[in-house]
C-alpha positions, 0 to 999 in steps of 0.5 A: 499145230500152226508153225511159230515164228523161231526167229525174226531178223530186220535186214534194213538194207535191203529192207527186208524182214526174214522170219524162221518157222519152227513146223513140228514134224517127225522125223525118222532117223533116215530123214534129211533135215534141211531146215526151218521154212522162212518167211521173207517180208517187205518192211514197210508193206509187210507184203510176202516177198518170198517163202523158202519151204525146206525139201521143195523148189528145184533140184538145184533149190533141194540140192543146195538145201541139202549141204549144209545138214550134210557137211554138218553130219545131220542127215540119217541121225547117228547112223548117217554120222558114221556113213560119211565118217567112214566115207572121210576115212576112205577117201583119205586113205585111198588119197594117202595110198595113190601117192604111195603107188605113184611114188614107187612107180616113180622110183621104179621108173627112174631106176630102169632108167638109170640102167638103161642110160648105165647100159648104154653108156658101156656100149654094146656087149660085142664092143667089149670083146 
């Protein structure tokens, strides 16, 4: 089956028409969907300026493909959803824990201190005799 146009958007500004195939393709639910392939049409010619194909280019073209289904859950179906679901939970939770340990080192430190200027300022245990 030939891909069909989705959607077609006329930017005049820059006088370009962009226009988003829908490619029916099967996906497994370990497939990373990175969107429609667009098409980028000069306006007045009609001339092909550019084709974006998801999942090809470069690793930087792939990579910036790749965000969007990943902020946005799509990647690996539901059980993609609860892999980053658990890695948002474990990155809070060892935020929350850092700041739990940092502040009782901190207040560890801050009492040894506190000794230790105490200590120092009743001088030597010989002095006191």
């Amino acid at each position: 089956m030939a891909p069909q146009a989705v959607d077609a958007y006329h930017y005049a500004v820059f006088g370009v028409y962009i226009i988003s195939l829908d490619e029916a393709a099967t996906h497994s639910a370990w497939a990373i969907d990175t969107g429609h392939p667009h098409l980028y049409l000069d306006d007045q010619t009609g001339e092909v300026l550019m084709a974006t194909i998801p999942g090809q280019g470069t690793a930087g073209d792939v990579f910036l493909q790749v965000q969007f289904p990943l902020h946005s859950g799509r990647i690996g179906g539901l059980a993609g959803r609860i892999l980053i679901a658990v890695a948002g939970v474990a990155l809070a939770v060892v935020s929350v824990t850092g700041v739990v340990i940092w502040w009782r080192k901190r207040r560890a430190r801050r009492q040894v201190a506190a000794r230790e200027t105490a200590a120092a300022r009743k001088g030597p245990a010989s002095a006191r005799v």
